[in-house]
C-alpha positions as CSV (number, residue, x, y, z in Angstrom):
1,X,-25.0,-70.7,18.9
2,X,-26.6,-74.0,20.3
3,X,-24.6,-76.0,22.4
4,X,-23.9,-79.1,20.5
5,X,-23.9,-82.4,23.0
6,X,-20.9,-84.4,23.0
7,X,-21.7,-88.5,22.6
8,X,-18.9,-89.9,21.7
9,X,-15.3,-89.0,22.9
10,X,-11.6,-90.5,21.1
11,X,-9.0,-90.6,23.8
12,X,-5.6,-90.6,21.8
13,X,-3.5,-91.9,24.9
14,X,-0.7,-94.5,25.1
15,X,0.0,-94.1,29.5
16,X,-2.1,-96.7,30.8
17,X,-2.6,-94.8,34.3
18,X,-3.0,-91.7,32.3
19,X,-5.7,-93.1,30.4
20,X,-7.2,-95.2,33.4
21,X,-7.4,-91.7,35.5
22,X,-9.5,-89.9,32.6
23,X,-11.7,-92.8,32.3
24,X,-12.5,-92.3,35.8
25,X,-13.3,-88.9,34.9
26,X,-16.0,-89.6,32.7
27,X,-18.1,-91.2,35.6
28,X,-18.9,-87.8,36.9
29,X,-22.4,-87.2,36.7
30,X,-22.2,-85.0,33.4
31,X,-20.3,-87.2,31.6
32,X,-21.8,-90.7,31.8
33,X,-24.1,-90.7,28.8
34,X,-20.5,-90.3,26.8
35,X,-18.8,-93.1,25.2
36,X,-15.1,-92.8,26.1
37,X,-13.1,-94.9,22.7
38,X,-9.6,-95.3,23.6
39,X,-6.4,-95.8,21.5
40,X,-2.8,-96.2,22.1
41,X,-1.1,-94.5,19.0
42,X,-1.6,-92.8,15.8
43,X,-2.2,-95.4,13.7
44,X,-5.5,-97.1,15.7
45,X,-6.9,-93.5,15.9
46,X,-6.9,-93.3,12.1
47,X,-8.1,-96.9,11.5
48,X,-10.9,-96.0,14.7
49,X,-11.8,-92.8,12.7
50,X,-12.1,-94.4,9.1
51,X,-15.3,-95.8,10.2
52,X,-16.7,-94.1,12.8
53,X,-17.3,-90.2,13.8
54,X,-15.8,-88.9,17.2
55,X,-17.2,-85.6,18.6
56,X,-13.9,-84.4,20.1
57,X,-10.6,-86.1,20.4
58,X,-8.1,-85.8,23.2
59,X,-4.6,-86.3,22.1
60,X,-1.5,-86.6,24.6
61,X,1.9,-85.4,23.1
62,X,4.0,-88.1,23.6
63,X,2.6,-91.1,21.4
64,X,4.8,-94.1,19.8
65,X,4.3,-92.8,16.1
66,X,3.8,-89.0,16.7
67,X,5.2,-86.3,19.3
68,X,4.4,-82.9,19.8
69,X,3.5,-80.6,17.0
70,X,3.2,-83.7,14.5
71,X,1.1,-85.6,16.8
72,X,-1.3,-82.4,16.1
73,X,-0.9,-81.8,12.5
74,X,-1.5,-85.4,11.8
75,X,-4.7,-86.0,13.9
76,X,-5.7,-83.0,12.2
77,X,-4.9,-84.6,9.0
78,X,-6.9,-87.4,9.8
79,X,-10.2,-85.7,10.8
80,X,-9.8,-82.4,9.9
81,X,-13.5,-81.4,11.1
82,X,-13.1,-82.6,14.5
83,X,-12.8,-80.8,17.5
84,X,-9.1,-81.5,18.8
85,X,-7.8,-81.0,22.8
86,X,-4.2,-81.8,23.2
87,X,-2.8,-83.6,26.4
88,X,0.3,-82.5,28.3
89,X,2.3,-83.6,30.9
90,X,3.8,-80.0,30.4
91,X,2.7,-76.5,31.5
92,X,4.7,-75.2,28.6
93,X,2.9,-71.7,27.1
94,X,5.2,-72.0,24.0
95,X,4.0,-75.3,23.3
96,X,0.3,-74.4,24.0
97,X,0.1,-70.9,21.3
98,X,1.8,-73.8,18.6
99,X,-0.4,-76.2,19.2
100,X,-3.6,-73.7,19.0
101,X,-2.2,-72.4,15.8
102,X,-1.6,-75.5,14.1
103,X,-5.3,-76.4,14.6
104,X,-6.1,-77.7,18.5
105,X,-8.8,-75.8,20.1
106,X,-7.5,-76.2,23.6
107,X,-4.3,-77.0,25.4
108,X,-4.6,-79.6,28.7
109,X,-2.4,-79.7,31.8
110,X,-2.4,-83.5,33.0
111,X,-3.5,-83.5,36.8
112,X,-4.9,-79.8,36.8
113,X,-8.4,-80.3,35.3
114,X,-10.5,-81.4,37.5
115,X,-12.9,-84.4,36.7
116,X,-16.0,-81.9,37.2
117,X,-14.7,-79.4,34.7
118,X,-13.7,-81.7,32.2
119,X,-17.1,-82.0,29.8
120,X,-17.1,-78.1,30.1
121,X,-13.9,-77.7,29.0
122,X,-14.5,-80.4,26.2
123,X,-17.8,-78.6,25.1
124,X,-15.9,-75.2,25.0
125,X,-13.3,-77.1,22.8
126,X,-16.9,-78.5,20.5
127,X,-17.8,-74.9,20.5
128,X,-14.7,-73.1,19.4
129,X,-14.2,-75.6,16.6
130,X,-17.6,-74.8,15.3
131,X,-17.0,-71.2,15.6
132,X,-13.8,-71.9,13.9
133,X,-15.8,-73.4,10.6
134,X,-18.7,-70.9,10.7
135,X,-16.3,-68.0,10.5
136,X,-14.0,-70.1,7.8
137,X,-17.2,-70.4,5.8
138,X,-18.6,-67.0,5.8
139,X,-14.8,-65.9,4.3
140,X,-15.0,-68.7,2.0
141,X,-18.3,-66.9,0.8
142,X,-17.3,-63.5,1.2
143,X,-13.7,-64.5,-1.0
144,X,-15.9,-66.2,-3.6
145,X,-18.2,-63.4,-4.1
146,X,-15.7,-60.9,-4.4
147,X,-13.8,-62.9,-6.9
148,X,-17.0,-63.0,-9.4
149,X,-18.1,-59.6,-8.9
150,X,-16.7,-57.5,-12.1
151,X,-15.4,-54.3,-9.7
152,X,-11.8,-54.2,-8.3
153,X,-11.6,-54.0,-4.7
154,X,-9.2,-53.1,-2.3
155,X,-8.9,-53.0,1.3
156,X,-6.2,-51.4,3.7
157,X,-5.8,-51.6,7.9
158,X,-5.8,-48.1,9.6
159,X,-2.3,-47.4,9.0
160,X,-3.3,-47.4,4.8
161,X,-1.6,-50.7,4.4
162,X,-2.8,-53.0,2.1
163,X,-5.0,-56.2,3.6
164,X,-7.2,-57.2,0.8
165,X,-7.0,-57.5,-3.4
166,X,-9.6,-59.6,-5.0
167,X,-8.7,-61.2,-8.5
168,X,-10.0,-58.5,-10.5
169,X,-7.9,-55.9,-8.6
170,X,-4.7,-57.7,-8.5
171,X,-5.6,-57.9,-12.7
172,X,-5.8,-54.1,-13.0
173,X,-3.3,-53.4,-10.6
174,X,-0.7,-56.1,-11.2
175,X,0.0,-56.9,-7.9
176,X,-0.6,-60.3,-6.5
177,X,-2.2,-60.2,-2.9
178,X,0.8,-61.8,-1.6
179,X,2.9,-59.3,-3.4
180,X,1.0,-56.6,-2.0
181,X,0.2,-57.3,1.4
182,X,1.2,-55.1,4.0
183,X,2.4,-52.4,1.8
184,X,1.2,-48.5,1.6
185,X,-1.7,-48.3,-0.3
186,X,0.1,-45.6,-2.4
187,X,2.5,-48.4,-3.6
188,X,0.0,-50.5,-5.5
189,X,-2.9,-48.1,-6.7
190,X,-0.8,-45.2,-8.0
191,X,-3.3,-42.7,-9.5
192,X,-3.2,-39.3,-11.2
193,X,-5.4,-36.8,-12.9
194,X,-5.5,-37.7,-16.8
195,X,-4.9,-33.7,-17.8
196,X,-2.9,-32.5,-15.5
197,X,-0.9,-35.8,-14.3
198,X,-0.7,-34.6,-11.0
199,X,-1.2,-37.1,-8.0
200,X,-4.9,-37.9,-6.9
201,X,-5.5,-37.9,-3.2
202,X,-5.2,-41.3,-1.4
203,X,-9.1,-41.9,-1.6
204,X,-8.8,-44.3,1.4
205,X,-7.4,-41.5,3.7
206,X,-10.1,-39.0,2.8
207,X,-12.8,-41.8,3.4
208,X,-11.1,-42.6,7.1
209,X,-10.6,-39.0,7.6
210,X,-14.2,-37.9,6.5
211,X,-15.6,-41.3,8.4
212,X,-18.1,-41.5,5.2
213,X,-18.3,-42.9,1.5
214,X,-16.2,-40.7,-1.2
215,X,-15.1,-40.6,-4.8
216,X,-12.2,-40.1,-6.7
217,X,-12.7,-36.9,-8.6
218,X,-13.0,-37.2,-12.8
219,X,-10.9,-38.5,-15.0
220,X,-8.2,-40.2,-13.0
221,X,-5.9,-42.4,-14.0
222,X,-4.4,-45.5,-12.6
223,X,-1.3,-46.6,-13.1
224,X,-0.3,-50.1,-13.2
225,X,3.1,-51.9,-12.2
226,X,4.1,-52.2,-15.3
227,X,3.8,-48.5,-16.2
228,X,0.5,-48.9,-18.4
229,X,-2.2,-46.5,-17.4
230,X,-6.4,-47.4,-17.4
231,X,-8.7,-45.5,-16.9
232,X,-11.3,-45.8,-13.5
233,X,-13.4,-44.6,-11.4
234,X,-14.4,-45.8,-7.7
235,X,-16.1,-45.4,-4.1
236,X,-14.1,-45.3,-1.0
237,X,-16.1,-46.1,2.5
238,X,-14.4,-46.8,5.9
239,X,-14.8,-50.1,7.8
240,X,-15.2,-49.6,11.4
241,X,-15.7,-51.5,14.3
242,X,-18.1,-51.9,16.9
243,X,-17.3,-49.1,18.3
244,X,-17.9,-47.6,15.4
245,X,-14.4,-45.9,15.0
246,X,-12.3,-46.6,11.8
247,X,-10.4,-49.8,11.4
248,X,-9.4,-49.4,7.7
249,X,-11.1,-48.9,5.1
250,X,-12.0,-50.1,1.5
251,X,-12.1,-49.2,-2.1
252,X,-14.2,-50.6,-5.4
253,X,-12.9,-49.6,-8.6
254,X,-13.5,-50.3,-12.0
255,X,-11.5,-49.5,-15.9
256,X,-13.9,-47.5,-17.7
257,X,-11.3,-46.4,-20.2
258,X,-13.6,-47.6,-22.9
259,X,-16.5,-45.7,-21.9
260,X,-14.0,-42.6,-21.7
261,X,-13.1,-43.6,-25.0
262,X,-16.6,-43.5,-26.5
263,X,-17.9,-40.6,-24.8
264,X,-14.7,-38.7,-26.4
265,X,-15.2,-40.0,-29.8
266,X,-19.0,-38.9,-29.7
267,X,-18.1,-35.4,-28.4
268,X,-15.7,-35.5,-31.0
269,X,-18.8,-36.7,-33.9
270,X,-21.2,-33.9,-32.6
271,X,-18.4,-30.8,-33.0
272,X,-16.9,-32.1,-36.4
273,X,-18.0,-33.1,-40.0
274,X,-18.2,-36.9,-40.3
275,X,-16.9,-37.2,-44.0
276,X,-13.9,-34.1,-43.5
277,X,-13.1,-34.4,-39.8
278,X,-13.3,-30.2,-39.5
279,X,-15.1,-28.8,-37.0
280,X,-18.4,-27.7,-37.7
281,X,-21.2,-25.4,-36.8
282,X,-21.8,-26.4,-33.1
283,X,-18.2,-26.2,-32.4
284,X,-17.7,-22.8,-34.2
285,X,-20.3,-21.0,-31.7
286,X,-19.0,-23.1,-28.5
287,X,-15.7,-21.8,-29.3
288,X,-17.0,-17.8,-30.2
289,X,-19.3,-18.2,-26.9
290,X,-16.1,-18.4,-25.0
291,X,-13.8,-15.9,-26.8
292,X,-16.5,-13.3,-26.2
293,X,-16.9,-14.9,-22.8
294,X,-13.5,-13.9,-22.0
295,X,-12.7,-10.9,-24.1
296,X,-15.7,-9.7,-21.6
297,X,-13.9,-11.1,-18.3
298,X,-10.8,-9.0,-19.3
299,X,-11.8,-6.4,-21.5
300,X,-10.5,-6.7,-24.7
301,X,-11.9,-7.0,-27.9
302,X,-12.1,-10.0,-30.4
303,X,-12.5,-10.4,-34.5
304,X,-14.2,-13.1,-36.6
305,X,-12.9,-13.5,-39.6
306,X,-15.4,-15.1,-42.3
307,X,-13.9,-16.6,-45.4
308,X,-16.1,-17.9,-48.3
309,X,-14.7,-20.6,-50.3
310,X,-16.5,-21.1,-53.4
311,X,-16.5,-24.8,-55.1
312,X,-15.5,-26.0,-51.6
């Protein structure tokens, strides 16, 4: 990634001699093509930033209309695309992970940076905040195109726990994401063999185990939450890491209960008469095929029996 040059910095800072000392630090050699805009409270750094664009703001703590956490939620407010480095008179870690959570990119001891680290430090801010929106809109993408596609999909962390539904899954599952978050994949896509009802293998745990793409075997079922059942059939691959060891993995599914449907009905068509519904000819020698088939397999003997019904 480029470096992106800072011009223009927003100094949030109502200590005069707090203020007067960073000022200073801007007349290092690396920093004197910045323009260093300072304001005393909230409220001039939001009338400042209605009309003009800041590369990074530096925001102390202790203001006259915002402390602590606020003072960071509502600059953020206020120019949520801006790079933000909060001020501190305290080397309080607590404070610092809150602050970085709640959207500053760095966390500043007053009196420990020193004036020739400063612009570093600033552009490291610039460049985490820009790392910060690339990687927000690649999932923004990513989200988006798995909500359009027409497959389910699903994705679980190493243990098998749920991470991911997109829309179409949490429709044939009936599980919200938030619902089913952090629970065992087993909880929410609850599948079993049509004929036999027996429980299908956890395709996610084959695909981690086997450290390549699988299948579900025919005709499985899923069963929803509310006890409805629909029929699917999907591909399970792990994710890995770069390493290239297993991190999770993920599944894409999709109800093909009315192409099971059809396919029935047009087995059913071939093997039976369309205007009586009994089986006909092609049925008759399938089924003779595989009595002799097995009378051979076990010895034993088997009859036809031929009626002819006249007038029929």
């Amino acid at each position: 990634m480029s470096e992106k040059s800072i011009k223009t910095v927003l100094l949030i800072e109502d200590n005069p001699g707090d203020a007067r000392l960073l000022r200073e630090m801007f007349h290092e050699p690396d920093a004197q093509q910045v323009e260093l805009v300072h304001v005393e409270c909230m409220g001039d750094a939001a009338k400042y930033l209605a009309t003009h664009v800041a590369d990074i703001i530096l925001l102390d703590l202790g203001l006259p209309d915002a402390q602590g956490l606020d003072a960071v939620r509502r600059a953020r407010a206020i120019a949520p695309h801006t790079p933000l480095a909060v001020l501190s008179g305290m080397d309080d870690e607590s404070m610092a992970v809150q602050a970085l959570q709640v959207g500053a990119q760095d966390y500043l001891i007053k009196g420990q940076v020193e004036p020739h680290e400063l612009m570093r430090v600033l552009r490291y801010a610039v460049e985490r905040k820009l790392i910060e929106e690339t990687l927000f809109a690649e999932k923004e993408r990513a989200q988006a195109t798995l909500d359009c596609i027409g497959d389910a999909v699903i994705c679980t962390d190493i243990a098998g726990n749920i991470t991911f539904l997109n829309v179409i899954a949490e429709k044939m599952t009936g599980w919200t994401l938030q619902e089913a978050n952090g629970r065992p994949m087993v909880e929410a896509f609850h599948i079993v063999d049509a004929a036999s009802r027996e429980i299908t293998p956890n395709p996610m745990e084959r695909a981690m185990d086997r450290n390549r793409v699988g299948h579900l075997p025919s005709n499985c079922v899923l069963i929803r939450r509310d006890g409805s059942e629909i029929s699917i059939e999907d591909s399970a691959s792990p994710i890995h890491d770069r390493a290239g060891n297993p991190t999770g993995a993920v599944i894409v599914f999709r109800d093909v209960s009315v192409a099971r449907e059809m396919a029935l009905q047009m087995a059913h068509s071939a093997e039976h008469d369309f205007l009586t519904g009994l089986p006909n000819r092609l049925l008759l020698n399938d089924r003779i095929s595989q009595a002799i088939a097995m009378a051979r397999r076990h010895q034993y003997q088997i009859a036809v029996l031929f009626l002819d019904l006249d007038g029929f």
